[in-house]
C-alpha positions in Angstrom: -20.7 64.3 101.4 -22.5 64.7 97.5 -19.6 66.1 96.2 -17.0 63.1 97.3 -19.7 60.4 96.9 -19.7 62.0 93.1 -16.0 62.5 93.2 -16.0 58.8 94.2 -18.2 57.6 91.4 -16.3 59.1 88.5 -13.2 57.5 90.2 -14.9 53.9 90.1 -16.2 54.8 86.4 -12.8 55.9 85.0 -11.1 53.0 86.6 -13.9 50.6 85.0 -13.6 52.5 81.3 -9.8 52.7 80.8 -9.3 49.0 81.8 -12.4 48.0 79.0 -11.2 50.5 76.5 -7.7 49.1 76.5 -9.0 45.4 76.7 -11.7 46.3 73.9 -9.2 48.4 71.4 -6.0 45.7 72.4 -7.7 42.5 72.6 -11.5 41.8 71.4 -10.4 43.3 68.3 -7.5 42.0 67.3 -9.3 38.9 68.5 -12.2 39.3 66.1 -10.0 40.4 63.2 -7.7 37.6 63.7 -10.9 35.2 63.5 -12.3 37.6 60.0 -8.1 36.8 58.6 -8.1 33.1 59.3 -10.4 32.5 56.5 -9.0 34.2 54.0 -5.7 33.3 51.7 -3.8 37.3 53.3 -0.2 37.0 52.4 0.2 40.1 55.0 1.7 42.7 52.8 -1.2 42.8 49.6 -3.7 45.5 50.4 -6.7 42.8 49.2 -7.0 39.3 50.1 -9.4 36.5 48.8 -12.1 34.5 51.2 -11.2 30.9 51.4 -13.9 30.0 53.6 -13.0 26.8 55.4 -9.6 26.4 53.5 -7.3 27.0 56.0 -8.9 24.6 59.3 -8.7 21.9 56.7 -5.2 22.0 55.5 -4.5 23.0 59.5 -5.9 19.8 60.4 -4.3 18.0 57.3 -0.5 19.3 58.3 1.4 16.9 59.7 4.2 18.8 60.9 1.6 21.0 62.9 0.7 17.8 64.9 4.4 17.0 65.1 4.8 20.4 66.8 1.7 20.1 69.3 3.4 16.6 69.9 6.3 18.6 71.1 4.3 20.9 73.3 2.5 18.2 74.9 6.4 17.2 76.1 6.4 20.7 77.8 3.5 20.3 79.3 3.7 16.5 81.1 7.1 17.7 81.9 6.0 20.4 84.1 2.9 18.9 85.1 5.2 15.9 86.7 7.4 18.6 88.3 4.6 20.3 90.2 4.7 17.6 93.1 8.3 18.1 93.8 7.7 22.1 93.3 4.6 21.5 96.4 7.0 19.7 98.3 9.8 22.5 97.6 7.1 25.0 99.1 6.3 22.9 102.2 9.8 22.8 102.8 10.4 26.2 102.4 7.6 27.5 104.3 8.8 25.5 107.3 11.8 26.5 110.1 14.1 25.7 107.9 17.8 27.4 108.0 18.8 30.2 105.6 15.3 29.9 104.1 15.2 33.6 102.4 18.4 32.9 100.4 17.1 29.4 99.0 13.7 31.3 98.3 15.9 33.6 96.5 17.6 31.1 94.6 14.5 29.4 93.4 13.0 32.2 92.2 16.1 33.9 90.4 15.5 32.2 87.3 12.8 33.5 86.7 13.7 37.4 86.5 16.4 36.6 84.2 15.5 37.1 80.6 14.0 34.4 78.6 16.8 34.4 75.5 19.5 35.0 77.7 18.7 31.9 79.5 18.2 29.9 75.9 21.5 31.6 74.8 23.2 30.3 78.2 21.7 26.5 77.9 22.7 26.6 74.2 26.6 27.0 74.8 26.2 24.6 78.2 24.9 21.9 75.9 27.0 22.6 72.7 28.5 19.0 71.2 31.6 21.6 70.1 32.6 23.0 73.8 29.7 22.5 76.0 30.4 22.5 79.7 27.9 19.7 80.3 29.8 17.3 77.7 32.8 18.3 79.8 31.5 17.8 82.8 30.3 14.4 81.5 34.2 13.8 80.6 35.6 14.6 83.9 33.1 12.2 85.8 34.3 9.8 83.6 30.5 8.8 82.2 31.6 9.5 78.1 29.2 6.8 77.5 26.7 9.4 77.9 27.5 12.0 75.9 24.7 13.1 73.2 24.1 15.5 70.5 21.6 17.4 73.1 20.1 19.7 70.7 20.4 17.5 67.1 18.9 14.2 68.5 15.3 14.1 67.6 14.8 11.8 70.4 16.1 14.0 73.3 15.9 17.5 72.4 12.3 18.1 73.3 13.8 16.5 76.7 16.0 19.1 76.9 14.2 22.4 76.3 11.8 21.5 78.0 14.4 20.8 80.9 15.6 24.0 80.4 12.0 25.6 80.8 11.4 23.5 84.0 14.8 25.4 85.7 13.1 29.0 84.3 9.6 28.4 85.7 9.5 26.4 88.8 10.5 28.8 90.9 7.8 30.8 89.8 5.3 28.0 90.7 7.2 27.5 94.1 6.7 31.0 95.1 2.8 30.4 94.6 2.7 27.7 96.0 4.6 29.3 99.4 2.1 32.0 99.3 -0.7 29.9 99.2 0.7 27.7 102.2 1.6 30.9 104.3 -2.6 32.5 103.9 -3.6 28.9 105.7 -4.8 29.7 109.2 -1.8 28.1 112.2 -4.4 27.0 114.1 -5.7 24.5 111.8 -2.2 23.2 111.7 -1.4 23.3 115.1 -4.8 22.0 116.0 -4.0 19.1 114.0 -0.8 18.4 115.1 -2.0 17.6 118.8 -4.3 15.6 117.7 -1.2 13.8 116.6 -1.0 14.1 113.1 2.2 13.4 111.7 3.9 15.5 108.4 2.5 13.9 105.5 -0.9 13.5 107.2 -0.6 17.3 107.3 0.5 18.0 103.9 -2.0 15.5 102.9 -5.2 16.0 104.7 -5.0 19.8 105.6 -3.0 21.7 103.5 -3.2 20.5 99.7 -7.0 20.8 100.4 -6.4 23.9 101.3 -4.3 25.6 98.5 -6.5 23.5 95.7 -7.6 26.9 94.2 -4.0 27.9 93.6 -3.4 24.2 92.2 -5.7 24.8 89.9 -4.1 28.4 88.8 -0.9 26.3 88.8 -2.3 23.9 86.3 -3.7 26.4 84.0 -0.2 28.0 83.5 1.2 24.8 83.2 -1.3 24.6 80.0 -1.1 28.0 78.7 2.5 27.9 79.1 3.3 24.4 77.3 1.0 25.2 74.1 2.6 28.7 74.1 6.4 28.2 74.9 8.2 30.2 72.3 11.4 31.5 72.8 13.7 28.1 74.4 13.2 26.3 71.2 13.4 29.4 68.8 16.6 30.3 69.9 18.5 27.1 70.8 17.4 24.7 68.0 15.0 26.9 65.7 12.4 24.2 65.3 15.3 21.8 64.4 16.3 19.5 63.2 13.8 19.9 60.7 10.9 19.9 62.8 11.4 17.7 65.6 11.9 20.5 68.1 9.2 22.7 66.7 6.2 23.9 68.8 2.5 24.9 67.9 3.9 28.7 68.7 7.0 28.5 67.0 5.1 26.9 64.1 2.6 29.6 63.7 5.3 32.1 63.5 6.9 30.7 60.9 3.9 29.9 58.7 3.0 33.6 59.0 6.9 35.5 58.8 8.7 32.6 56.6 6.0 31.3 54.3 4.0 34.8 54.5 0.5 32.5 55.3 -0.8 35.3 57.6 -4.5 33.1 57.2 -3.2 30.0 58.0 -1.1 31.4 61.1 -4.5 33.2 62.0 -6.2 29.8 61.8 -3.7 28.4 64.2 -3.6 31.0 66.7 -7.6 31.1 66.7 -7.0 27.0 67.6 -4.7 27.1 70.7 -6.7 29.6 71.9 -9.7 27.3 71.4 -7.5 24.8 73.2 -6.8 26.3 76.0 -9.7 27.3 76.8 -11.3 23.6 76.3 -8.7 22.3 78.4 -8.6 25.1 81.1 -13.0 23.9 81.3 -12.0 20.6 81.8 -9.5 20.8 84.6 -11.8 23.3 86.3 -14.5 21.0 86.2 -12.1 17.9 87.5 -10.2 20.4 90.3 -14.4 21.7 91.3 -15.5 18.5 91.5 -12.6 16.9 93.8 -12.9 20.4 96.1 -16.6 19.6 96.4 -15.8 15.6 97.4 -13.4 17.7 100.2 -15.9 19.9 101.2 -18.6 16.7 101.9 -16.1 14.9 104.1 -15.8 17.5 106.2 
């Protein structure tokens, strides 16, 4: 019994080290060296670089295509965050007797396996002014009044992409949302349906109180995600036009692989991962608080 209790304990310590190594040597470093390089003036190829002490959060905070691009993530984000009540209902629907359920599950969640470019690559040829299928499709329905320069038009694009995000990731959210709704107890349910409630006292009353943790996870990665979507607007519109389709990610990029501003770009990753923390203390604080009212009616 000595020997596989100790055989037991250098199992549990080896699985705790590895794990803190890795996060220590991948992220806490890089993480504090990023935070050293965002005040200095490091062009990331001169073996020296010069400390510019506050420099860089001032012109940051100064650059007004910078709030242009968060103004474009913030798109992303109320986008997704109105989609999340029609992904709930999605999940209630599919969690219920409902026929050939396992091939729309599939369905939904297809999109988001499939590679990230491939998708943008895919979108950018179905919304192409030159031959895009959705212009054509447009045509045949006879609605050429609506026809738009999808991915020029500073007033729509943002609309788009970020459409074209919503089709990647809600079925990621719908399958979270499922599992959530499948781990509630039956009996609750079916206690509650003979004391006559009806479906939307259900949904309502039982099982959105019930799943509010995963809301909250939900939420979060609708955050994380919007300040750090990346590759829809790099490779359909590149920013463009000028920088009307640009994102705080996509910005930062550039600032540190076009302009060679490795500070800068350090100075702007250190501040969206300020934000999301701030907002991720916030909504944890707002999704505690309204469990907690729950928990008191009870």
């Amino acid at each position: 019994m000595n020997r596989l209790n100790k055989k037991r304990k250098q199992f549990i310590v080896f699985s705790l080290v590895v794990p803190i190594l890795l996060l220590v040597g991948f992220v806490l470093i890089p993480a504090c060296d990023l935070f050293r390089m965002s005040f200095t003036d490091w062009d990331g190829y001169s073996p020296k670089s010069n400390f510019v002490a506050l420099q860089n959060y001032i012109a940051m905070f100064k650059n007004p295509d910078l709030w242009q691009s968060l103004r474009n993530n913030a798109v992303y984000f109320i986008v997704h965050l109105c989609m999340i009540f029609v992904e709930l209902a999605f999940a209630v629907l599919l969690t219920s007797k409902l026929r050939a359920a396992k091939f729309y599950k599939t369905m939904v969640f297809m999109p988001y396996i499939i590679n990230g470019v491939a998708i943008a690559y895919a979108f950018s040829y179905f919304f192409s002014p030159i031959n895009g299928a959705f212009n054509a499709i447009l045509t045949g329905a006879h609605l050429e009044g609506l026809i738009r320069n999808w991915l020029s038009d500073p007033k729509i694009v943002n609309f788009v992409l970020s459409f074209v995000s919503l089709w990647r990731y809600s079925g990621y959210h719908v399958i979270l949302f499922m599992a959530a709704l499948q781990s509630l107890p039956q009996d609750i349910e079916e206690a509650a349906r003979v004391d006559g409630a009806n479906t939307w006292q259900l949904f309502k009353y039982i099982q959105i109180p019930s799943i509010m943790l995963m809301v909250d996870f939900v939420l979060f990665d609708n955050i994380r995600g919007a300040l750090q979507v990346f590759d829809i607007p790099f490779v359909m519109t590149a920013g463009g036009p000028g920088y009307a389709s640009s994102t705080f990610t996509l910005y930062t990029i550039k600032t540190a692989f076009t302009f060679s501003n490795f500070g800068l770009a350090s100075t702007m990753a250190i501040a969206i991962m300020v934000m999301i923390v701030l907002v991720y203390i916030i909504q944890n604080k707002i999704i505690h608080g309204i469990i907690l009212k729950e928990d008191k009616k009870k």
